[in-house]
C-alpha positions in Angstrom: -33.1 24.0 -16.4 -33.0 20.3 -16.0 -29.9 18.7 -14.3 -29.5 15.0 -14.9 -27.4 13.3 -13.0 -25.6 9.7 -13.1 -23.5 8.5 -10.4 -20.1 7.2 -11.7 -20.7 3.8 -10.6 -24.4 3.7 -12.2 -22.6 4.6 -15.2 -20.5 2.0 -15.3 -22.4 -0.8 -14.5 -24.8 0.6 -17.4 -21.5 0.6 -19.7 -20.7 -3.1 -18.3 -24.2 -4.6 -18.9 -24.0 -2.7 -22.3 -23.1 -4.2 -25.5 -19.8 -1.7 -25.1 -16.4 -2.7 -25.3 -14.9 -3.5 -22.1 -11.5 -1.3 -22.6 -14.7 1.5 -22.6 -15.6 0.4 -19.1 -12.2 -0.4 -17.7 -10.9 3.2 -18.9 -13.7 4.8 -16.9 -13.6 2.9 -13.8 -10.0 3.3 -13.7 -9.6 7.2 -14.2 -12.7 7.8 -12.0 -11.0 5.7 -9.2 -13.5 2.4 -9.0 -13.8 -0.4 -7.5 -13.9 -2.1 -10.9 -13.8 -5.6 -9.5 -16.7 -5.2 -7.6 -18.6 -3.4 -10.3 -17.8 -6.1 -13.1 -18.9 -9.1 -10.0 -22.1 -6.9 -9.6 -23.0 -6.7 -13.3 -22.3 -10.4 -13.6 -24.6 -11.0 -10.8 -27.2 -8.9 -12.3 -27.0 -11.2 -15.4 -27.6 -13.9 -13.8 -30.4 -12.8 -12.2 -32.1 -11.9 -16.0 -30.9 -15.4 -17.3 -27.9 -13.8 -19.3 -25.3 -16.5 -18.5 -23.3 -16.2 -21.2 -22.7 -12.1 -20.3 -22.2 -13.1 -16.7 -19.7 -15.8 -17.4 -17.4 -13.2 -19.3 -18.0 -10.4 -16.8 -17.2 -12.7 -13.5 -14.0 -13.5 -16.1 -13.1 -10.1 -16.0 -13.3 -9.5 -13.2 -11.2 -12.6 -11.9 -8.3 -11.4 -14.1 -8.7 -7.2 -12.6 -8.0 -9.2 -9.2 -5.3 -10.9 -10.1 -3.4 -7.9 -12.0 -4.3 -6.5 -8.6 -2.5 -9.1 -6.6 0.3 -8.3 -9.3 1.0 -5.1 -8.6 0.7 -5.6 -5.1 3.3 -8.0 -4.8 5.2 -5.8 -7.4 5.0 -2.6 -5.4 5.9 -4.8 -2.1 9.0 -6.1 -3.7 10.3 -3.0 -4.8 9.6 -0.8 -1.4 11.7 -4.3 0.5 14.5 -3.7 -2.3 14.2 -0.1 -1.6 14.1 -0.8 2.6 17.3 -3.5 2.4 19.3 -0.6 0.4 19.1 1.8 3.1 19.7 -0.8 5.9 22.6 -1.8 4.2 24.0 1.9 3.7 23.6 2.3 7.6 25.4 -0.5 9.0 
């Protein structure tokens, strides 16, 4: 019996340097618990490195826009546990 094996991450850098549609990619990375950023930056290196600037442009896009939804939620999940933090305070004094 032969047992193949492909690591998540090999996976989805195959998916990323792929002709497939990003949502594909993101979808994976996401539910498997990526680093997507990193992944998308690494493809997009790798393209560079075979000359395919136009692929690495839109990947190193991509990934520029995963970090900043990051930094959203962040700040999102920050404000909210603050609101949650002043509500209590207030209750006790």
């Amino acid at each position: 019996m032969l047992n193949c094996r492909v690591s998540p991450e090999r996976l989805f850098l195959d998916l990323a340097l792929g002709k497939s549609d990003a949502s594909i990619t993101d979808n994976l990375g996401i539910s498997l618990g990526l680093d997507i950023n990193t992944l998308y930056e690494l493809s997009a290196e790798n393209c560079v490195q075979n000359h395919s600037y136009e692929r690495a442009i839109k990947l190193f896009k991509i990934a520029k826009v995963i970090a900043s939804n990051n930094w959203n939620l962040q700040m999102n999940i920050f404000t909210r546990v603050l609101q949650i933090i002043l509500k209590v305070w207030k209750h006790e004094f």
